[in-house]
N, C-alpha and C positions, 0 to 999 in steps of 0.2 A: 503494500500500500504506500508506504514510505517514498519507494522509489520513484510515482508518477503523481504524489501529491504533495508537492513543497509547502512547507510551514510559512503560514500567512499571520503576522500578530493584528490582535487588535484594530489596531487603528492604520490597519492596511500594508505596514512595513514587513518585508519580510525579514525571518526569523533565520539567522548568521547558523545554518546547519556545517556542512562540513565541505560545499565548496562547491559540490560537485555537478555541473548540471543536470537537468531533467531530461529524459530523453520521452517524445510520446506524453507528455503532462498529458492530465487527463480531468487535472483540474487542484486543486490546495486546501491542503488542512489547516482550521480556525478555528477559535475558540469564540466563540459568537454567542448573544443573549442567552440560547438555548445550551451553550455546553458547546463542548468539543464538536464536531462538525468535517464531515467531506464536504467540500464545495466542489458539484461537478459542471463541467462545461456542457450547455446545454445540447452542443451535438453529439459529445461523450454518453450524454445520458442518451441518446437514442440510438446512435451506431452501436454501442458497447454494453449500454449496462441494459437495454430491454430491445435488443437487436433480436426482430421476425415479432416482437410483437408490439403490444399500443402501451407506446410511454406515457402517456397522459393520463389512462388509465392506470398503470402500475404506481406514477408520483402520487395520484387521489388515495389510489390505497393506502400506501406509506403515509399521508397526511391523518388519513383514520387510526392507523394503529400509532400514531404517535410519532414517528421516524425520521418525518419528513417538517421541515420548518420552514411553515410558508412565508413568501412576500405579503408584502402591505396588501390592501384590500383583497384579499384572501387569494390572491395570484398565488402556481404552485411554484414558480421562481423569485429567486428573492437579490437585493443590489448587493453587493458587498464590495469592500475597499481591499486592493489585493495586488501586490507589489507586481509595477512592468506593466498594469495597466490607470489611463487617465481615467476617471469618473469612477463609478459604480457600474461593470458589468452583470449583470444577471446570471445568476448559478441554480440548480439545484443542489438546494443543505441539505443532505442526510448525516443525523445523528450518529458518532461513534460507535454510543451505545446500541446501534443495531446489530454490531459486530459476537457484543454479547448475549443478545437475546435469546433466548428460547421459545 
């Protein structure tokens, strides 16, 4: 996971890891209102993480079980400040903790 989601702080700067580029980012780990956080890039989240079937559907589910951290007026993307880019791009957040769910 490490290796295609460089560590994003706070307030957008990133986090002085160990040097190395990203090869294939896929999008940045953050620590965001809701806790620790994937931030995925939204074509990542369609080519990759729900590739043959309906992303938009899969993000609604993750929003009902809790996983998924929406954007403002209940958008399932949400802006986040995230080093190498200007403004607030739109991500899909999914929570860490879905790593450990059961």
């Amino acid at each position: 996971g490490e290796g295609r989601f460089p560590s994003a702080m706070e307030d957008g700067t990133a986090r002085d890891d160990d040097g190395r580029p990203t090869l294939r980012r896929a999008g940045f780990r953050k620590v965001t209102g809701g806790g620790p956080a994937f931030l995925f890039f939204p074509e990542v989240w369609r080519a990759e993480v729900f590739e043959g079937a309906d992303a938009t559907a899969g993000a609604r589910a993750l929003v009902r079980a809790g996983f998924l951290l929406p954007g403002e007026a209940g958008k399932l993307q949400r802006k986040e400040r995230v080093p190498g880019f200007d403004g607030q791009p739109r991500f899909y957040a999914v929570r860490a903790s879905i790593m450990t769910a059961e």
